[in-house]
C-alpha positions as CSV (number, residue, x, y, z in Angstrom):
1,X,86.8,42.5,54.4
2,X,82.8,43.0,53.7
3,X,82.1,41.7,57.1
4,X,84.3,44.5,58.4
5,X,82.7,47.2,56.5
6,X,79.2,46.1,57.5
7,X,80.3,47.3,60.5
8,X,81.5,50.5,59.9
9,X,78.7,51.1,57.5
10,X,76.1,50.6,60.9
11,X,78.2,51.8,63.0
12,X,76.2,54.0,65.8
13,X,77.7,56.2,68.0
14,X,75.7,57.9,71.1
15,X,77.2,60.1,73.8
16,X,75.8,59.2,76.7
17,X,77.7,61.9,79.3
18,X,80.5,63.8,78.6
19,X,82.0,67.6,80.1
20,X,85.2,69.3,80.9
21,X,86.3,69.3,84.6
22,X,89.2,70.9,86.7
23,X,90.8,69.7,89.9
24,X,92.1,71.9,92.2
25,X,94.3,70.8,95.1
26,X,93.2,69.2,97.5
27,X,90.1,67.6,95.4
28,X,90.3,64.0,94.1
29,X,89.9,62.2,91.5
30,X,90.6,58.8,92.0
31,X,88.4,55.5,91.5
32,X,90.3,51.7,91.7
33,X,89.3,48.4,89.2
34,X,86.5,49.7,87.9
35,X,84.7,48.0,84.7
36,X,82.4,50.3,82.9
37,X,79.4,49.3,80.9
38,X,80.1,52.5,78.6
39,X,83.2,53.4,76.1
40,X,85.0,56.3,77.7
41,X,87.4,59.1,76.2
42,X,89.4,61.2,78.7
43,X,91.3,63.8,77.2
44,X,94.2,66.0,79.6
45,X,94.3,69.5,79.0
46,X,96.4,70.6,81.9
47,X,98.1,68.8,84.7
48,X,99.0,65.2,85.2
49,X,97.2,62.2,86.6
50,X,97.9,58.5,86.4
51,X,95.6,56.0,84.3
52,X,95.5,52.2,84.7
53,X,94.0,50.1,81.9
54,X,93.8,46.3,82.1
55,X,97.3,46.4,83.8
56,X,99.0,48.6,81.8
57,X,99.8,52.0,83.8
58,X,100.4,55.6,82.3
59,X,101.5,59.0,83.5
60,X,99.3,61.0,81.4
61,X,100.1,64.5,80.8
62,X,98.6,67.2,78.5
63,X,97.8,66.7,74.9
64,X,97.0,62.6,76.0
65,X,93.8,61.8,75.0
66,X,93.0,58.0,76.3
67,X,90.4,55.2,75.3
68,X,88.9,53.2,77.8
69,X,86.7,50.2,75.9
70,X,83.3,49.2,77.6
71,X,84.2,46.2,80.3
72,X,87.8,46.8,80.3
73,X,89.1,47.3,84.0
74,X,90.7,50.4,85.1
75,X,92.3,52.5,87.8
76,X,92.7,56.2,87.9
77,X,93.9,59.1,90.0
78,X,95.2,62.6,89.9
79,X,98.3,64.2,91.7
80,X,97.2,66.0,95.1
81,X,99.7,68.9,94.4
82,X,98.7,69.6,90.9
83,X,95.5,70.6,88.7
84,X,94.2,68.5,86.6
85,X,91.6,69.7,83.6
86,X,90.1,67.5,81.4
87,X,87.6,66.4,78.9
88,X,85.2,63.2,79.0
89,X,82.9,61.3,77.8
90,X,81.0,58.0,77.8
91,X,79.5,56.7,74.9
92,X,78.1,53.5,73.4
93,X,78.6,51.8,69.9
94,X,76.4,49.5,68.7
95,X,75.0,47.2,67.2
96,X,77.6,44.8,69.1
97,X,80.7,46.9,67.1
98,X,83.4,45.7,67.4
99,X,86.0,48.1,65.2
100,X,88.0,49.1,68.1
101,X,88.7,45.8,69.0
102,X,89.6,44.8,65.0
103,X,91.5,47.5,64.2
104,X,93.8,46.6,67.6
105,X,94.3,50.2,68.6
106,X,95.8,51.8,71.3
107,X,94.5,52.9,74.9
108,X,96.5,56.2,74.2
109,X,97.6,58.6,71.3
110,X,99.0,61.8,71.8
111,X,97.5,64.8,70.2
112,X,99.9,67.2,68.1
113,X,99.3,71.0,69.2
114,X,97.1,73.2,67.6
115,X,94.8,69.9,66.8
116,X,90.8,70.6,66.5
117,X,90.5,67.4,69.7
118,X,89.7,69.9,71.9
119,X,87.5,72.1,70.3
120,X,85.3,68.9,69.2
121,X,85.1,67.9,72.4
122,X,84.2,71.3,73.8
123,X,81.6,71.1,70.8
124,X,80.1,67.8,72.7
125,X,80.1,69.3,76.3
126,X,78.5,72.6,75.5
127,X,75.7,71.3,73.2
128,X,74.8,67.7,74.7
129,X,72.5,69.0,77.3
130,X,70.2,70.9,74.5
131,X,66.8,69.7,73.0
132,X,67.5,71.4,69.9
133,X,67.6,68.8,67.4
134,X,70.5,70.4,65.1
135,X,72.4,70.7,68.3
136,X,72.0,67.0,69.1
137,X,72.9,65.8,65.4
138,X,76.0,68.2,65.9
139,X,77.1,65.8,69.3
140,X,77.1,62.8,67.3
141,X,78.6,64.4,64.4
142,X,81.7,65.4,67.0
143,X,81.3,61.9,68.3
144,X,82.3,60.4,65.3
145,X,84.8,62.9,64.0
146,X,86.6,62.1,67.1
147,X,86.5,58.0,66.9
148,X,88.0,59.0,63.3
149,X,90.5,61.4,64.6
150,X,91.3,58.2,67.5
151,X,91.8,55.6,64.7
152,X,94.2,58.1,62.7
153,X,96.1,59.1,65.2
154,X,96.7,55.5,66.6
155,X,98.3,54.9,62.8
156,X,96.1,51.7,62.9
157,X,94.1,51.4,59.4
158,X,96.5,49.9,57.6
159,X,95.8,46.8,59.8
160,X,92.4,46.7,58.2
161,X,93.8,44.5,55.2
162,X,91.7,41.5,53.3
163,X,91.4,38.4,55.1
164,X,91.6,35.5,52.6
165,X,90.6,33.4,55.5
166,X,86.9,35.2,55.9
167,X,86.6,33.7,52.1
168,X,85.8,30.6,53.9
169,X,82.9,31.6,55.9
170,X,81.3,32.7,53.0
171,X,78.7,29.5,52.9
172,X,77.9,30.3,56.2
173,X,77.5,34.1,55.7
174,X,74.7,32.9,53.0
175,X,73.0,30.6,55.0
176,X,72.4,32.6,58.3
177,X,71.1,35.7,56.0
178,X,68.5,33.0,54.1
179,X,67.5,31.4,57.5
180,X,66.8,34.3,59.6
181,X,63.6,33.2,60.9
182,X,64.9,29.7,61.5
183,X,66.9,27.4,64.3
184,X,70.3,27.9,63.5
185,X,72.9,25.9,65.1
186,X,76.6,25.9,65.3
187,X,77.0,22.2,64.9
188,X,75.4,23.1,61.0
189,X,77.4,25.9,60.2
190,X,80.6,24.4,61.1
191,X,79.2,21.5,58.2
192,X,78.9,24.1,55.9
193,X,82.6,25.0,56.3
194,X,83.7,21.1,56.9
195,X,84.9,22.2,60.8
196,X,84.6,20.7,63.7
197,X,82.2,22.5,65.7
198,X,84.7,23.6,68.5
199,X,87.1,24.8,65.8
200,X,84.7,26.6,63.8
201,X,83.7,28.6,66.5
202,X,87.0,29.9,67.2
203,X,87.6,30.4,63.7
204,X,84.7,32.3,63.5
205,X,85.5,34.2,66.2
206,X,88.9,35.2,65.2
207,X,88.0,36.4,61.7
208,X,84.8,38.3,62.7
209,X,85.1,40.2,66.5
210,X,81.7,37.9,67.8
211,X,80.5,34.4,68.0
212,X,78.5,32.6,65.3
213,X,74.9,33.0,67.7
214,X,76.7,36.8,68.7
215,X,76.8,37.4,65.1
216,X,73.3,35.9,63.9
217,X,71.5,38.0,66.3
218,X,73.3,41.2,65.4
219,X,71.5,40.4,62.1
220,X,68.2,39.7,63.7
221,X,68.1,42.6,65.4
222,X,68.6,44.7,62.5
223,X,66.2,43.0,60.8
224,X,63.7,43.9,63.6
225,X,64.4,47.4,63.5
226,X,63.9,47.2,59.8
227,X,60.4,46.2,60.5
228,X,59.5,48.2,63.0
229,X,60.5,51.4,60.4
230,X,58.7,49.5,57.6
231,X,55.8,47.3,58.7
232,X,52.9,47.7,61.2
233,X,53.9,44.1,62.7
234,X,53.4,43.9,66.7
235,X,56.5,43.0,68.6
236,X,55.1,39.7,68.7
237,X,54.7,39.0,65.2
238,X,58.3,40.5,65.0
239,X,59.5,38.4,66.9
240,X,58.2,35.0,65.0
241,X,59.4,36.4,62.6
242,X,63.0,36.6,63.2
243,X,62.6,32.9,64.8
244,X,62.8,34.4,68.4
245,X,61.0,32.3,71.2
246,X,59.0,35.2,72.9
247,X,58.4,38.6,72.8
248,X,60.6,38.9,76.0
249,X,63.8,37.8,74.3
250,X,63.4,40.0,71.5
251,X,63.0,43.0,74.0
252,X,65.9,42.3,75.9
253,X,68.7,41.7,73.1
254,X,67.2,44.6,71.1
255,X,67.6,46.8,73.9
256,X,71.3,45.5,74.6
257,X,72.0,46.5,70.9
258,X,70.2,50.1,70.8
259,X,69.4,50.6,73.9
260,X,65.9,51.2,74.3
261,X,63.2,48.7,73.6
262,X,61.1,47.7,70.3
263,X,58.5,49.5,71.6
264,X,60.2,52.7,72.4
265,X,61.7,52.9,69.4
266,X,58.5,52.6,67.1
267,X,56.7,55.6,69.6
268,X,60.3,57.4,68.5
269,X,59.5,57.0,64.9
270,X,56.0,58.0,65.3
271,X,57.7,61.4,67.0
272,X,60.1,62.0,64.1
273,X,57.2,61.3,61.3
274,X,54.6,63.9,63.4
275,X,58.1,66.3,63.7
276,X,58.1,65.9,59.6
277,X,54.5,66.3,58.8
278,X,54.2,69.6,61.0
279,X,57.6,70.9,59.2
280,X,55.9,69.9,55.9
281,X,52.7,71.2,57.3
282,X,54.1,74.5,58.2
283,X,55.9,74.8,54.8
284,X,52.8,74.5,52.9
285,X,50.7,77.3,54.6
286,X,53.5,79.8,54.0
């Protein structure tokens, strides 16, 4: 159960694109197996189109609002005598989460009448292309109002029960946060449980959403964006630190978990901390 909460608790959400878009006969909307790299909400306000998710095929109408994970194939297409309007968006969670997947939920809910759904999504369309801060902390503020609205809708939390079987990996848990900056192999940590290597990584699996390495470089990469906020380490340093083998691999997984790279992110810091000296700056000489 803590393992699960560490993930909500780091949960980030980012909107990558998102708007509100009508079809009017004879436009199209139609695309066939595609796999996105993104998450994607589409929510139907008027009209009727058809949505295909891994295999599973749905007439959506208005009032369905549908959730398309990252990777998962899919087909869609409106109906050539009707409008169609509807909301989108693509967005990414990270680092590697995985809550979707653990709380089982649905591709599609339906949204009672009269529900805010719409007007937070309107609140992510209208404000996502601004450069005002406030407005961009209001996006991911609708962002995750609406994963919460998805999960509560989907009746799903009550799924999110104690695992007695996690109790197990609690050794292991121990040793990979003590050992960081060290090889750590899967052959060990199944000893550490008294598994069999192939089992233990299943068993692992099952209990947590990722793989032992999957989950042991979630945890370095945190750790190296804790240091890049606290510490004037280079990326190199970093990245000895944490046990990595180069500066290269450290650049590429921390960019697959928050999509941009060490570097990038430490010049964004620097931004925020001049953004908070000038406000503290200006405050001062009034």
């Amino acid at each position: 159960m803590k393992y699960f909460w560490d993930i909500v608790s780091n949960l980030n959400a980012v909107v990558r694109l998102g708007g509100f878009v009508s079809f009017v006969p004879p436009m199209r909307w139609e695309h066939r197996n595609d796999c996105f790299e993104q998450n994607k909400f589409y929510y139907i306000t008027k009209g009727r189109c058809n949505i295909t998710i891994e295999g599973k095929s749905y007439t959506a109408k208005a009032g369905d609002w549908f959730f398309i994970p990252a990777g998962a194939k899919h087909s869609y297409h409106n109906f050539s005598d009707e409008i169609l309007e509807k909301h989108w968006l693509h967005f990414d969670l990270y680092p590697n989460a995985r809550i979707f997947e653990a709380l089982g939920l649905d591709h599609f809910v339906r949204v009672a009448p009269g529900d805010n759904i719409n007007k937070l999504f309107w609140e992510c369309s209208e404000k996502f292309s601004s450069d005002q801060l406030a407005d961009k902390l209001e996006v991911k503020a609708a962002l995750l109002k609406l994963l919460a609205e998805y999960i509560r809708l989907s009746k799903k939390e009550q799924t999110v029960e104690v695992d007695s079987g996690i109790d197990e990996l609690a050794p292991v848990f121990l040793y990979i946060s003590k050992n960081l900056n060290g090889l750590i192999e899967n052959s060990l940590l199944a000893e550490l449980c008294h598994m069999h290597p192939r089992y233990f990584i299943r068993f692992f699996k099952e209990k947590t959403g990722e793989t032992p390495q999957g989950y042991v470089m979630r945890l370095r990469m945190e750790a190296a964006k804790t240091l890049l906020e606290q510490t004037k380490l280079t990326i190199s340093e970093i990245a000895e630190t944490l046990g990595l083998c180069d500066t290269a691999h450290l650049c590429k997984s921390f960019r697959r978990f928050y999509a941009m790279s060490p570097s990038q992110y430490r010049k964004l810091l620097e931004k925020e901390q001049q953004v908070l000296a000038d406000i503290e700056k200006n405050m001062k000489s009034r």
